[in-house]
Every structure is written in C-alpha cells, then in structure tokens.
C-alpha positions as CSV (number, residue, x, y, z in Angstrom):
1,X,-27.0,-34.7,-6.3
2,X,-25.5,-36.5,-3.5
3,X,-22.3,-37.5,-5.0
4,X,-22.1,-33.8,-5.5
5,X,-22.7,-32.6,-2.2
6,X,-20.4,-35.4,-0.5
7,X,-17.8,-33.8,-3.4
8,X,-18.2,-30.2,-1.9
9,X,-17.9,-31.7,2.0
10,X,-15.0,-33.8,1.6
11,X,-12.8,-32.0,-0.7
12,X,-13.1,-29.2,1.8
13,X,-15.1,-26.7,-0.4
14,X,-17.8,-26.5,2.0
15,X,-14.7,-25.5,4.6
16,X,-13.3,-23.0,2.5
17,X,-17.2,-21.2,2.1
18,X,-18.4,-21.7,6.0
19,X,-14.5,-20.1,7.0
20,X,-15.3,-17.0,4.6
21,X,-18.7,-16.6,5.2
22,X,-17.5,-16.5,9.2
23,X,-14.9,-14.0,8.1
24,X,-16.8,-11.5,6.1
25,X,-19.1,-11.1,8.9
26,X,-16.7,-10.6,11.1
27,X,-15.0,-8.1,9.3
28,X,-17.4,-6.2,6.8
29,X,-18.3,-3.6,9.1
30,X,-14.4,-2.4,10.0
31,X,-14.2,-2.7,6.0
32,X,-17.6,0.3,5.9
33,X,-16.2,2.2,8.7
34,X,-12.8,2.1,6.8
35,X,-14.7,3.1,3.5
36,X,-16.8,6.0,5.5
37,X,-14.3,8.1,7.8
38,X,-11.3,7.1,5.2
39,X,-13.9,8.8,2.3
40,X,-14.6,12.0,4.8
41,X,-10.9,12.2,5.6
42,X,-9.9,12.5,2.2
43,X,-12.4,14.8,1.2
44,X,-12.5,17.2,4.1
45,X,-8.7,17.5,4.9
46,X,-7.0,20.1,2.7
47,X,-4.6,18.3,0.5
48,X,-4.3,21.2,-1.9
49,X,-2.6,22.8,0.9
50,X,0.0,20.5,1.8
51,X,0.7,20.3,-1.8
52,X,1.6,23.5,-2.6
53,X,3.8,24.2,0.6
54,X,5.4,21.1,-0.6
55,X,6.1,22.8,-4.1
56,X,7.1,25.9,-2.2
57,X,9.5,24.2,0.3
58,X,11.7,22.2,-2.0
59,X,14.2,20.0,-0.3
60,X,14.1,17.8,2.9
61,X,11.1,19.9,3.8
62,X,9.3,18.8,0.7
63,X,10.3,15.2,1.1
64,X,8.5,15.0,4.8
65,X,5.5,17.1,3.4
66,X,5.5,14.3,-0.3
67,X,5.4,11.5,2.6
68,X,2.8,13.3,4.0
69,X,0.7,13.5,1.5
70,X,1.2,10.3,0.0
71,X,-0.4,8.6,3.4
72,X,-3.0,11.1,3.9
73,X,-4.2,9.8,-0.2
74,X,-7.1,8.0,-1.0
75,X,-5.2,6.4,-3.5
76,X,-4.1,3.3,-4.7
77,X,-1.1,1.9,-6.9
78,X,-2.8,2.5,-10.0
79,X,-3.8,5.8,-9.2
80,X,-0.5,6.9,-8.4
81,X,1.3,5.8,-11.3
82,X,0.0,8.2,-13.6
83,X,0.5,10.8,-11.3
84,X,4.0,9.7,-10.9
85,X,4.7,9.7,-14.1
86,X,3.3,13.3,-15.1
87,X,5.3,14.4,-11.8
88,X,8.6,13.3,-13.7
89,X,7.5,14.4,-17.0
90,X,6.8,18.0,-15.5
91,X,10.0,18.7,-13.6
92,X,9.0,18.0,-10.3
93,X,12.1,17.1,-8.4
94,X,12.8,13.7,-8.0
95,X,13.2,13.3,-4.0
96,X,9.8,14.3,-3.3
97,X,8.2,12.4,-6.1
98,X,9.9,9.2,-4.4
99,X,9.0,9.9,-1.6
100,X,5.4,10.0,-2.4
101,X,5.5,7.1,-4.7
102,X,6.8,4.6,-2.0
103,X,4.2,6.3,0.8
104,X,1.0,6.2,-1.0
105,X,0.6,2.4,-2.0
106,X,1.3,1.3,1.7
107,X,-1.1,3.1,3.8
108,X,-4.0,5.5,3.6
109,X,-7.2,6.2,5.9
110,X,-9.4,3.6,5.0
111,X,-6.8,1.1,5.2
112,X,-5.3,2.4,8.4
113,X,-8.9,2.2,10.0
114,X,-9.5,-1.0,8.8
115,X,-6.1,-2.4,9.8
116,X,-6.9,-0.7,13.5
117,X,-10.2,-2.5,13.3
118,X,-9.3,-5.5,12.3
119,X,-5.9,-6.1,13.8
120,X,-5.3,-3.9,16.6
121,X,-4.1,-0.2,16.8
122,X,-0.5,-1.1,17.2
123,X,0.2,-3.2,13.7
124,X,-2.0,0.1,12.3
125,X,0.3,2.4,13.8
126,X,3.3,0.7,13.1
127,X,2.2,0.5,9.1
128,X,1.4,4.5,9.5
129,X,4.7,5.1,11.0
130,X,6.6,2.9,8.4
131,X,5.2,4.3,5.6
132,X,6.5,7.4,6.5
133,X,9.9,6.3,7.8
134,X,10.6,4.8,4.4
135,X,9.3,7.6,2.3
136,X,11.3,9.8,4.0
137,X,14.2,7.8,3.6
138,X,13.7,6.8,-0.1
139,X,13.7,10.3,-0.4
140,X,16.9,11.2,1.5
141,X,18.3,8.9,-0.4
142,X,17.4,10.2,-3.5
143,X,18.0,13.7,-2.5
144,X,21.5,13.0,-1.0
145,X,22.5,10.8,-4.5
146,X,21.5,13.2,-6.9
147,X,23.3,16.2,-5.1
148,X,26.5,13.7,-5.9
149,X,25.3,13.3,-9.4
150,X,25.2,9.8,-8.8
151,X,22.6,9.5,-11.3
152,X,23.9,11.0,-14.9
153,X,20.6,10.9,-16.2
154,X,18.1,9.9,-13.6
155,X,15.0,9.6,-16.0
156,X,14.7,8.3,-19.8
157,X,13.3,9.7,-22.4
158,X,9.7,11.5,-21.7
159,X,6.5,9.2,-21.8
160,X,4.7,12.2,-21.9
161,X,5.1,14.9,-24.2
162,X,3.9,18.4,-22.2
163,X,3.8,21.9,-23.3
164,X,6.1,25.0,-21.9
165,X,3.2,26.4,-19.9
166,X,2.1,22.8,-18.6
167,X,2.9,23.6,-14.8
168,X,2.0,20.4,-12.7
169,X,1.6,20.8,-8.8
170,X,1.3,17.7,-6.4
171,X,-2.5,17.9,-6.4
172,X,-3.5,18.3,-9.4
173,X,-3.5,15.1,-10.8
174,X,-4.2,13.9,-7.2
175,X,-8.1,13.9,-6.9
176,X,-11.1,13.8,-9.2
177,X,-12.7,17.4,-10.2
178,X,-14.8,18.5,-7.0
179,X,-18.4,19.2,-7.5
180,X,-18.2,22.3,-5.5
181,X,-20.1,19.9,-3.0
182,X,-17.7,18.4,-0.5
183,X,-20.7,15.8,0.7
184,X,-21.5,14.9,-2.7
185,X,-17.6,14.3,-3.4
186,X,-17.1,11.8,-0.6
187,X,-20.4,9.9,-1.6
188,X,-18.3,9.2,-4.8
189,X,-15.7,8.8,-3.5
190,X,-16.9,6.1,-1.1
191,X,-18.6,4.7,-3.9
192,X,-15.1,4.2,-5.6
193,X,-13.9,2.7,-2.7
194,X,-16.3,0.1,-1.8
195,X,-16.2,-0.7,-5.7
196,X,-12.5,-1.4,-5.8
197,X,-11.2,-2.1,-2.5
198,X,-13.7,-3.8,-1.7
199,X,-13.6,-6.2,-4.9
200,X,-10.1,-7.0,-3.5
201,X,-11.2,-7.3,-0.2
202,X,-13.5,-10.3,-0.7
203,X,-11.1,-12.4,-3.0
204,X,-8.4,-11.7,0.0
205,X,-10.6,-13.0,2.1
206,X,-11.4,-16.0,-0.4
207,X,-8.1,-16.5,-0.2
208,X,-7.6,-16.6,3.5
209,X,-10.1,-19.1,3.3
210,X,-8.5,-21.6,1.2
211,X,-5.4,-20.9,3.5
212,X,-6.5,-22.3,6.6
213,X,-8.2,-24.8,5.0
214,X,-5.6,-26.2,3.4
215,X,-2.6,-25.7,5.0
216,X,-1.9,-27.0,8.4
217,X,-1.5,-24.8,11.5
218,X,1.6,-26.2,12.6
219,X,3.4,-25.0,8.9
220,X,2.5,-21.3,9.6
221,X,3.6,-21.3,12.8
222,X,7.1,-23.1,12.0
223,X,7.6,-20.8,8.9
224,X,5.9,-17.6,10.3
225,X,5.8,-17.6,13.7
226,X,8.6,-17.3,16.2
227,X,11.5,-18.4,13.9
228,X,14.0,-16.0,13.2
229,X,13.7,-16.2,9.4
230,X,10.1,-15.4,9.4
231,X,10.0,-12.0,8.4
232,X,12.6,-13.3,5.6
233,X,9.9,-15.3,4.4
234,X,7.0,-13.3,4.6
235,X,8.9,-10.6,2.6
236,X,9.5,-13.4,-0.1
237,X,5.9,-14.7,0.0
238,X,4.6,-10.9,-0.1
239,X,6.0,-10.0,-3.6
240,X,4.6,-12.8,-5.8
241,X,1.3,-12.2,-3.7
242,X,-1.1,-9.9,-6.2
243,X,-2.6,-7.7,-3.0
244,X,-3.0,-4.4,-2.1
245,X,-2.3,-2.5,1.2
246,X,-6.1,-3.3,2.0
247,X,-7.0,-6.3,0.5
248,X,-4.1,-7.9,2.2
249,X,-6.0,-7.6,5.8
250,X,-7.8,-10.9,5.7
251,X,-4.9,-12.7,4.4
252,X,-2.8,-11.4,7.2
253,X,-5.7,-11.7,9.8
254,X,-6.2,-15.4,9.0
255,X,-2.0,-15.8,9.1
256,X,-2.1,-14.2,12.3
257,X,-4.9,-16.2,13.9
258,X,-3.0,-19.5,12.9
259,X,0.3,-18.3,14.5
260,X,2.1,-15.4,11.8
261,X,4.3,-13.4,14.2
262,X,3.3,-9.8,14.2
263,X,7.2,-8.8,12.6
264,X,6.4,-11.1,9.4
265,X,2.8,-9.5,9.3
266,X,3.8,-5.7,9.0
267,X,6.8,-6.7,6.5
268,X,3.8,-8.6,4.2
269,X,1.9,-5.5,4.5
270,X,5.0,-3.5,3.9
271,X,7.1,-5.1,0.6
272,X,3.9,-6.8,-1.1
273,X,2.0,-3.3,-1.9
274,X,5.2,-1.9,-3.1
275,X,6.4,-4.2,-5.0
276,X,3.0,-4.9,-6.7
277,X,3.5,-5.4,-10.9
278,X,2.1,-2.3,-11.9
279,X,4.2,0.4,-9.9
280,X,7.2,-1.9,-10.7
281,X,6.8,-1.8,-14.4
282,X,6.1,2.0,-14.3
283,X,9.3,2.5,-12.3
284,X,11.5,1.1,-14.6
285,X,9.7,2.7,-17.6
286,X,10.2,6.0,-16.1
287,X,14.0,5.9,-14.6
288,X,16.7,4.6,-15.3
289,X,18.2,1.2,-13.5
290,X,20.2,3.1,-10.9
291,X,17.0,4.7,-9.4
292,X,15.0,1.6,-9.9
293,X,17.1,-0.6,-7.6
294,X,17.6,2.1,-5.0
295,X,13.7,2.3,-4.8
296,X,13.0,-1.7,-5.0
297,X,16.2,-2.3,-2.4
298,X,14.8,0.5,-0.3
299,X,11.1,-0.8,0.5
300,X,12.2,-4.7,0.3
301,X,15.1,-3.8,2.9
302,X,14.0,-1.2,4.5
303,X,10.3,-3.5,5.0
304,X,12.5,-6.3,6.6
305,X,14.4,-4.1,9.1
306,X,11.0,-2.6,9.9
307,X,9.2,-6.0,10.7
308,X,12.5,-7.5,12.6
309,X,12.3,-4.3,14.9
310,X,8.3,-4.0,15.3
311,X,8.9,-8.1,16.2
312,X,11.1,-6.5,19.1
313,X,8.8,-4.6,20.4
C-alpha cells in the first residue's frame, strides 16, 4: 500500500488530481451559470423568427441572419450536421447553409458565458465577433462563387431522399418539439447541456491537468507565447485536439495561465471546433471537393488572421 502511494506521488498522478480538483472548483460555477442563462437564452429568444426572415430574405441578407442564428444556437457539431445535411437535401441555398454551418460549432450562449467567466469578456467577445465575421464570409464566398458557377455541381448525390411537399425551414430541424411549456423546455434543455458539455468539460479539464503537470512552463511560453509563430502553432495543435468550442475552456485557461498568448488562444478556440472529425466528414459527404476546401481554407485561414489581429490588439 505504500509502494502504491509513493507510485501515485512521484509519478505525478497525485499532481495531475490536486491541479484538477483546484480547477473544477474554480470553474464549475461559470460552467452552471453558462448552462443556466445559455438554456434561458435559447429557449426564450425567438429563433423561429429569425429563421423564417432568413428564408424570406434570400441573399446577403440571409447570410447575416444564417450567422445569426447559428451563434444564437444551443447547438453543437453533432447537432448541426444533420440539420446541415437536410438543409442541402431540401433546397435551401447554399450561402446561408454555410454560413450557419461554420457559426454554430464556434460559439453559442453557454459557451460565450462561460468563456466571459472564465477568461475575461474580451477573448468572449472576440470568439462572438469571429464567429460571425467568418460565417459571414464563408458565406460571401459561397454566394459570390456560385453566382460565377464556379461550382458545376456544388453537392453529390442526395443522402437523403425527401418528398415534393417536404418543405424544410431553418428551424425546423433546429430544436427539440416544445412542450407548450417554455420553463419546462429549458429544464431539458439544461439537462442536455450539463449532460454533454459538461462530460466534455471535465475530461478538458483532465486534460489541462496532465498539461501543466507534465510539460514545463518555459515550452508553452516559447511555443505559445510571444513568438510570432504561435498562433501558427496553436492552429496546428487545435485540429488533431478532439474538443469542442466549450470543452476547450480549461485547456486554454491552463495554456493561458502558463504563458499561451491571447492571439494563439482565440485561433485554438477558432479552427479546433471547426475542424472537429465529425463536421469534416459530413462536409465532404455532402459537397463536392471544391466547396469542401473553400470551407476548411476558410475557418483554418480565416482563424489565423483572426488570432494574429486580436494578438494586436
């Protein structure tokens, strides 16, 4: 019993559990209030709305109102892959669907809250405002090519077979079915949240344990910090890293408290959600490789340009 508990001090284990224990406490209650006002926000804002002007608009308009929307979601990648894919299936234009596919894995209220919580208003800000600028622009871009017929046949062969009359708006693959009970909807729905964001959370924050246990100070500051190729890197380390928007908080938090610069921070936050495995497969499933390397080169770029100017600021 000794031997093991000399084991679990010196090979650092008991430094791994004593920096995450520390950690959680420090940061469960931004995760609740995250979980609680993202829930209401979600529930109580009219999406439906926004939705259908969006339908209505067409155009640039709709691309602003899809970017919109896809911030103002509760949901996650995996959520929005089916919805992107019924969105393409249905006819829904392509500029707008873009749009709200590269918007709605990088930010949404509870991470935005969390991220102001944990890390200050300005790196939540600055992920609110770039999720938007590159939706937007993914959707430009998309809007602008296909005007040019750039793209002779911009999405294969339907994944999903749909009838005449099947008529699909933005919303309506967007949110569970409502109980009539607006309360009752965002108890579930913060149930749903603290289920699987929260999961996440606490191996991120696992993670950020073994992190500054293990690696030196010194590294993350040479590779990270103030050197001109650290948002290079942090885009590079971000896409083989398995995280989501939110449960990449206490990753970033520990980074940042051993010397990440806040430029390679936002550009983690930025090109690791969108370039997770799922939304990437789905993506190239869907379209053809013209469009998938406009939207992979668009939130990789685009999330380095992002981080290099928030590093200005």
């Amino acid at each position: 019993m000794e031997s093991l508990n000399n084991f679990f001090i010196t090979s650092g284990l008991y430094s791994v559990w004593s920096v995450a224990v520390n950690m959680f406490f420090r940061l469960w209650y931004f995760v609740v209030i995250g979980i609680v006002i993202g829930s209401l926000i979600s529930v109580f804002v009219p999406t439906q709305k926004l939705s259908e002007a969006c339908n209505r608009k067409g155009g640039i308009p709709s691309i602003v109102l899809a970017s919109l929307l896809g911030v103002i979601s509760p949901l996650g990648s995996y959520a929005v892959i089916p919805i992107f894919a019924v969105m393409l299936s249905t006819g829904v234009p392509i500029a707008p669907v873009m749009s709200f596919l590269v918007a709605s894995p990088l930010i949404n209220p509870f991470i935005f809250i969390t991220t102001w919580g944990v890390l200050g208003p300005s790196l939540a800000m600055a992920r609110l405002l770039s999720a938007l600028a590159l939706g937007i622009l993914c959707g430009l871009m998309f809007h602008y090519l296909n005007k040019k017929n750039f793209f002779a046949e911009l999405v294969r062969n339907n994944p999903i077979k749909s009838g005449n009359n099947r008529k699909k708006d933005f919303i309506s693959k967007l949110t569970q079915k409502s109980s009539g009970n607006k309360w009752l909807d965002a108890l579930k729905l913060m149930y749903r949240m603290a289920k699987y964001p929260g999961k996440y959370f606490l191996i991120s924050i696992l993670i950020a344990a073994i992190v500054d246990t293990y690696i030196p100070q010194s590294f993350i500051v040479m590779t990270l910090g103030a050197s001109r190729f650290s948002v290079l890197l942090a885009a590079a380390m971000s896409i083989p890293f398995y995280v989501c928007g939110g449960g990449a908080i206490p990753i970033i938090y520990g980074l940042m408290n051993m010397g990440m610069s806040s430029g390679a921070a936002l550009t983690f936050f930025i090109a690791g959600p969108a370039t997770r495995i799922s939304p990437m497969v789905t993506v190239a499933f869907l379209v053809r490789k013209k469009a998938f390397f406009i939207y992979f080169l668009t939130v990789v770029i685009g999330g380095i340009a992002l981080g290099y100017l928030y590093g200005l600021i």
